[in-house]
C-alpha positions in Angstrom: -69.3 97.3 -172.3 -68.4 98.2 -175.7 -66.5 95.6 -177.9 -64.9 97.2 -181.2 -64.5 94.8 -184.1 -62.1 95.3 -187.1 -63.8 95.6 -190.6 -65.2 92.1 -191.9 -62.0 91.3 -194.3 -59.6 93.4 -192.9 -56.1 92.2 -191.8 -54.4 93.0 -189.3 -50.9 94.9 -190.0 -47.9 93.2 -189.4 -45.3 94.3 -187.2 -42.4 95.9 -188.2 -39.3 93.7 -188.2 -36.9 93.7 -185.4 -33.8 94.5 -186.2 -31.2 91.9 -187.0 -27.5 91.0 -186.2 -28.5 91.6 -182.3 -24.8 90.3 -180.3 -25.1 87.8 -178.4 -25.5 88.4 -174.7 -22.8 88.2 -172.3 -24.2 86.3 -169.2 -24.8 87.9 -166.0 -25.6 84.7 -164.1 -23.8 81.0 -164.4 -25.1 78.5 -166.6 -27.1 76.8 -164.0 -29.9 78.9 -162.6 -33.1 79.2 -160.6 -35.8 81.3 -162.1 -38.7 83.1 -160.2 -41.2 84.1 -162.3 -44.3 85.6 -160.4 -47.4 86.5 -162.8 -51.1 86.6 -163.2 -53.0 83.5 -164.7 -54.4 83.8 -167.7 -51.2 85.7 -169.6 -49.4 82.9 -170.4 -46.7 82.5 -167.7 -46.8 78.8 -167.3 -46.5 78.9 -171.2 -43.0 80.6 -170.6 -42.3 78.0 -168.2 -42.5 75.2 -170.8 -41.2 77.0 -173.6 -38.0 77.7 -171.9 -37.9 73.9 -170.4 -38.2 72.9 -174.0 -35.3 74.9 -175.3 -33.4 73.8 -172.6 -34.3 69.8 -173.6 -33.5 71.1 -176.8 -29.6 72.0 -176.2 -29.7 68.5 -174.2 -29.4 70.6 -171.1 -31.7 69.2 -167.5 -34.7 71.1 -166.7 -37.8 71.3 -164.3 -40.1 73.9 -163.6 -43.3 74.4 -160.6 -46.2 76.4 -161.2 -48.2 77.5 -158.3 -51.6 78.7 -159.4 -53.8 77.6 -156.4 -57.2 78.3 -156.6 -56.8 81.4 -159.0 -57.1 81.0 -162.6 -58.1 84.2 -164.9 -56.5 87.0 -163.1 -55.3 85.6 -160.2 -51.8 85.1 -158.9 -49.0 82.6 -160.6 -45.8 81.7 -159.7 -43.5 79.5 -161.8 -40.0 78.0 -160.7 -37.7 77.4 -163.2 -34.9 75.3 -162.9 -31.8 74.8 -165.9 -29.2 72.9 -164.5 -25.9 70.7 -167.1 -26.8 67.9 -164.4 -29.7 65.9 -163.3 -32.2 68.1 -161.2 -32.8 66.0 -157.6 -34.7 67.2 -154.7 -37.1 70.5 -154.7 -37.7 72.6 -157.4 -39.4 75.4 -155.4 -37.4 78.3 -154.8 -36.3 78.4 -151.1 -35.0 81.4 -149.4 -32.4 83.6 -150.8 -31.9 80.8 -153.7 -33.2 82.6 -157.5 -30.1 83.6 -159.4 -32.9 85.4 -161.7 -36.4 87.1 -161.0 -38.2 87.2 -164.5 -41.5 89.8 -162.7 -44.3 89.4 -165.6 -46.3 91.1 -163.0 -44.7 93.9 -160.7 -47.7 93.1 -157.7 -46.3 89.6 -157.5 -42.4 90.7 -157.9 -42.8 92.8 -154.5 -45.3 89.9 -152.6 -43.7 88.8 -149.3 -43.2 85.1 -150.2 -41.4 86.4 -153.7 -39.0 88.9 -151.7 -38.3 85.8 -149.9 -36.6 84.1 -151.9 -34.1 87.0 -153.6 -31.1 88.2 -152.4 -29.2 90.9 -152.6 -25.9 89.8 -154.2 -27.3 86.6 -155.7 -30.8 87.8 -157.7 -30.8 89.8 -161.0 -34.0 91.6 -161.7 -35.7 91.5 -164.9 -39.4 93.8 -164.1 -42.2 94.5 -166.3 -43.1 98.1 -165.7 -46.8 98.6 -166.6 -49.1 97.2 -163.7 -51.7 94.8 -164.3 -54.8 96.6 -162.4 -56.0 94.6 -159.5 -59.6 93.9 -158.6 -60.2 96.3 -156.1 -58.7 98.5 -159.0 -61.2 97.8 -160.8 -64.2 97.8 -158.3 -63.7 100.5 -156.2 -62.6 103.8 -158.2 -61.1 105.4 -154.0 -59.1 102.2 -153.7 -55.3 102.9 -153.1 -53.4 102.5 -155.9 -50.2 100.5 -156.4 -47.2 103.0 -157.0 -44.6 101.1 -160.2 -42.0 103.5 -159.2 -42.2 102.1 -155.2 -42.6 98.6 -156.3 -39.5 98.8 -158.6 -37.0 100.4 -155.4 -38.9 97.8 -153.1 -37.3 94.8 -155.3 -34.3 96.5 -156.0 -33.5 96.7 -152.2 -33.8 93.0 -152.3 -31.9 92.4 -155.7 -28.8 93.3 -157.6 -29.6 96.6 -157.7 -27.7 98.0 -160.4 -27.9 95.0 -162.9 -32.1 95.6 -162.4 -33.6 95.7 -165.9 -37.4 97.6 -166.0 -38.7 96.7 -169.5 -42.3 98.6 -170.6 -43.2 95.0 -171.9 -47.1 95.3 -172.0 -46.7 99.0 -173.8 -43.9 97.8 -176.2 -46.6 94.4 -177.3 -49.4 96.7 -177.1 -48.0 99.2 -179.7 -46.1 96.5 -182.0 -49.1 94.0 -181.9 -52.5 95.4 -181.1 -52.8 93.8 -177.9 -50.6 92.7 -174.5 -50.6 89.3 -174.9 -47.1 89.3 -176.2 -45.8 91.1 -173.1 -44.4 88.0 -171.5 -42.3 87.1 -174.5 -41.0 90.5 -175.0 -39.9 90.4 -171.6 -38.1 86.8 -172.1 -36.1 88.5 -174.9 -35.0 91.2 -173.3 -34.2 88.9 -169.9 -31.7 87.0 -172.8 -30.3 89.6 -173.7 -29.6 90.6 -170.4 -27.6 88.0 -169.8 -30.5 86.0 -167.6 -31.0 83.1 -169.5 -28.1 80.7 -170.1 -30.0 79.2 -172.7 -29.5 80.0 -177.1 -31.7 82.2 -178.9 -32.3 79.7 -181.2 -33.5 76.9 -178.8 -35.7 79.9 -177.6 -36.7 80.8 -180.9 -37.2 76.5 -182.0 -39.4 75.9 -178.9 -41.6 78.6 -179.8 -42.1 77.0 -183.1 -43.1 73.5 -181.3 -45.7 75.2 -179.1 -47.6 76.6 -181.9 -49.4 79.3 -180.6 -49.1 82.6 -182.8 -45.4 81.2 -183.7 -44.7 84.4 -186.0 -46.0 87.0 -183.5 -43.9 85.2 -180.5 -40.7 85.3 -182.2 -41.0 88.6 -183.1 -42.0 89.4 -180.1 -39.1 87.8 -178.3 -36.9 89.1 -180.9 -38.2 93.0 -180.3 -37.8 92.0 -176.3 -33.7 91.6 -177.2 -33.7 95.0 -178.9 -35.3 96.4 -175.8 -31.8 96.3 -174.6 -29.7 95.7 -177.6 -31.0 98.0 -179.8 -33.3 100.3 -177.8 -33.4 103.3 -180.4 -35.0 101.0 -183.0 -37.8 100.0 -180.7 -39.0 103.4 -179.7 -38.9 104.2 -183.7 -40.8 100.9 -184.3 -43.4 101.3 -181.2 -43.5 105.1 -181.5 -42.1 105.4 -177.7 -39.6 108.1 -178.9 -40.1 111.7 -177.2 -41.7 114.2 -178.9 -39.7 117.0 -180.9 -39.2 120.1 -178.0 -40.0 124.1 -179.9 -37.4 125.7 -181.0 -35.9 128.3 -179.2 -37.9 131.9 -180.2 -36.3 134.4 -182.2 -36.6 137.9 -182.4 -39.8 137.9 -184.6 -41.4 135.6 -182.1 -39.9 138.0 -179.3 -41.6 141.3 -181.1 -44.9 140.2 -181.3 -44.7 139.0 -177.5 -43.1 141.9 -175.7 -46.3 144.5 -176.2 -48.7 141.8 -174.7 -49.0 142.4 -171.0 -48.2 139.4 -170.0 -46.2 137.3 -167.1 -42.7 135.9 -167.4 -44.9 131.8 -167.6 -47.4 133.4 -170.2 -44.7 135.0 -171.8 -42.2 132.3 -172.3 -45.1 129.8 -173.5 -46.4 132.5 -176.1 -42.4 133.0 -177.6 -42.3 128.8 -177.9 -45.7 128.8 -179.7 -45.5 132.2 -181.8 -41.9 130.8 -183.2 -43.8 128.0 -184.5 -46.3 129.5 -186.1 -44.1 131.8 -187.9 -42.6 128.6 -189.7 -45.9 127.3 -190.0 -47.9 129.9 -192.0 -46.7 133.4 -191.0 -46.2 136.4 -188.3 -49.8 137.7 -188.6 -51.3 134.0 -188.5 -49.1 134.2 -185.1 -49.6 137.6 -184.1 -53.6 136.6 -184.3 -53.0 133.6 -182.0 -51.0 135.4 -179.7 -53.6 138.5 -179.3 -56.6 136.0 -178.7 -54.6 134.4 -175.8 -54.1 137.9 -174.7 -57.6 138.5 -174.5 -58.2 135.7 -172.6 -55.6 136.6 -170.1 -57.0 140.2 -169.8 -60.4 138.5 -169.1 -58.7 135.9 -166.1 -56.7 139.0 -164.7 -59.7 141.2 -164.1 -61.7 138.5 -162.8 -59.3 136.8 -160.6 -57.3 139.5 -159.7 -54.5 136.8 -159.8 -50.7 137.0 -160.7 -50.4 133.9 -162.2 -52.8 133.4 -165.2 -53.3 129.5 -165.2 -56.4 129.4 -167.4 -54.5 131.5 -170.1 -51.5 129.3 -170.0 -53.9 126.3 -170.8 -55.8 128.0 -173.5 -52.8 129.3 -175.1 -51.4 125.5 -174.9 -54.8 124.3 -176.0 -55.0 126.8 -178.7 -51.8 126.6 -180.2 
């Protein structure tokens, strides 16, 4: 194991500031609701749980919650029931079948477990999913073990859900590049579940009941604050977390297209040289290009005589690699 420790002294960098004036949500659920949150222990689900009991007490609404951690602590399986109601909660608080108005999936695993599908239904449950997996033990363990597919996960609980009102929210990459870490996942997916319309509850309860709890109070309600511009304000957030796609080449032009056409080249080779040359024309010059694009013709020459193939796959990746 290798542990990497900042510099005695130095601070970390705060975030940048989510943006502000975020309108309010319009909700997609009624004001009383029954919230499934499956997780793993140790991330700070049942924490959830109680902060979003408190804001409820905190608007004078009623509210009970059950956590169902078994046996498993650090890494295993959690399941909290959430229950904000504008009467007095009697009977179970457990989530029967067909019964959550919301699923709030910290951990996509637990979203698609049998006794989770259970309770959703298809014209009742909205979907709020984290996207990035949380690697299992057998994961870890055993390097041949089958691996959980996010994109199979995601169609197996919207074919038990509201399909098109399903939110998928990159909470532990969003946290990760706005904080340093992915403890603030879970809070950046309960701001963007309010802004979804899940949570008939005010941001500022939310925000107040954060405060109360204590833990990293700053962090949190930025956190939860950068979770609402997932869906208010999702161009800010890819700025702010660097998630925005990176700049495509622009199209060749004709001095990019002359020092291409005398290379004996195939149409793949050729159309990745033209992107590349173009650039480096802008960059420094034609015979800084014209260099680039000879050397990756040599090294095609080399592939063709040895491999006697048509396509030139080694010379594509050099001239990527290169460039």
């Amino acid at each position: 194991f290798v542990l990497v420790r900042p510099k005695p002294g130095r601070a970390r960098e705060r975030p940048a500031q989510p943006p502000g004036n975020l309108p309010d949500p319009v909700l997609r659920v009624g004001e009383d609701v029954l919230v499934r949150m499956p997780g793993v222990g140790g991330t700070g689900v049942v924490t959830v749980s109680a902060v979003l009991q408190m804001a409820a007490h905190l608007q004078g609404r009623h509210t009970a919650g059950l956590e169902q951690i078994g046996l498993a602590q650090k890494g295993g399986p959690v399941i909290s029931d959430l229950r904000i109601s504008s009467r007095p909660i009697s009977g179970q608080v457990r989530a029967t079948r067909h019964a959550a108005d919301v699923l709030l999936a910290f951990d996509l695993i637990g979203a698609a477990a049998l006794d989770t599908l259970a309770v959703l239904d298809a014209k009742r449950t909205v979907a709020i999913l984290s996207a990035d997996l949380t690697p299992t033990a057998s994961m870890i363990t055993d390097p041949d073990a089958p691996r959980a597919n996010a994109s199979w996960l995601v169609e197996r609980v919207k074919q038990a859900t509201r399909a098109r009102d399903t939110l998928v929210v990159g909470a532990d990459t969003i946290s990760e590049r706005l904080f340093g870490d992915h403890m603030h996942s879970n809070m950046v997916l309960v701001g963007a579940a309010f802004q979804h319309g899940c949570l008939p509850l005010d941001a500022g309860a939310i925000e107040r009941a954060i405060e109360l709890n204590g833990a990293s109070v700053e962090t949190n309600i930025a956190a939860f604050r950068w979770g609402r511009a997932a869906v208010a304000a999702p161009a800010a957030l890819d700025v702010a977390a660097g998630l925005e796609p990176p700049p495509r080449l622009a199209a060749p032009g004709p001095s990019a297209r002359a020092i291409v056409a005398p290379l004996p080249a195939p149409d793949g080779l050729r159309e990745v040289l033209e992107l590349r040359v173009g650039e480096l024309i802008a960059y420094q010059s034609a015979g800084y290009a014209s260099r680039y694009a000879q050397d990756v013709a040599r090294v095609a020459a080399i592939e063709r005589e040895r491999t006697g193939g048509q396509g030139l796959p080694i010379a594509e990746a050099y001239a990527r690699g290169l460039f």
